[in-house]
VMD Tcl script that draws the C-alpha trace (Angstrom):
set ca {
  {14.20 12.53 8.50}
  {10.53 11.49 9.52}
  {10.07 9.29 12.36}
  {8.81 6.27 11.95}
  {6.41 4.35 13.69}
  {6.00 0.54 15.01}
  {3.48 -1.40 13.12}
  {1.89 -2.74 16.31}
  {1.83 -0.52 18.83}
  {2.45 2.56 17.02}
  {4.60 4.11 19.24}
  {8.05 6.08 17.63}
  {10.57 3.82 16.37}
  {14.05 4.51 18.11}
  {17.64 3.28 17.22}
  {16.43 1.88 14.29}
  {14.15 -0.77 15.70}
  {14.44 -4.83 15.39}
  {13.90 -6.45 11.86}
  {11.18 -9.32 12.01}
  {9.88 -11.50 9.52}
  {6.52 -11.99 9.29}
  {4.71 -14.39 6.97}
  {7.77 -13.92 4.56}
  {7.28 -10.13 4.63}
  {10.42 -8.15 6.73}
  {9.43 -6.10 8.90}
  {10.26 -3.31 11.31}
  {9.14 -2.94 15.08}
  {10.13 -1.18 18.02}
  {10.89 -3.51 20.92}
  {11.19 -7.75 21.33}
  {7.64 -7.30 22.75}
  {6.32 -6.31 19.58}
  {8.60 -8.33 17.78}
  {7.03 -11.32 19.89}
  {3.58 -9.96 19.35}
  {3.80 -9.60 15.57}
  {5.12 -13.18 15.30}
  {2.38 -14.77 17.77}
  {0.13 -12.67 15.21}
  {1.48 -14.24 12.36}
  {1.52 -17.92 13.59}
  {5.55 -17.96 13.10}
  {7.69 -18.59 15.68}
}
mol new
graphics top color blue
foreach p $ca { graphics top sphere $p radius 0.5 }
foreach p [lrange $ca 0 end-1] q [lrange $ca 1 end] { graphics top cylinder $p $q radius 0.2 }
display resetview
């Protein structure tokens, strides 16, 4: 199985990472920071 990797930081996903949606698009990052970052990115809250 091939590791993936966060969309922001691009560090190695582990346990599956947290599901965020981001301008109506799911997706996957590795940590609430990201998950905060991608968000504050995106204009969402």
């Amino acid at each position: 199985m091939a590791i993936e990797k966060c969309p922001v930081c691009d560090w190695d996903m582990q346990d599956g990472g947290i599901k965020v949606n981001v301008a109506g698009k799911e997706i996957t990052v590795c940590c609430d920071e990201c998950a905060e970052k991608a968000l504050a990115a995106s204009g969402s809250k």
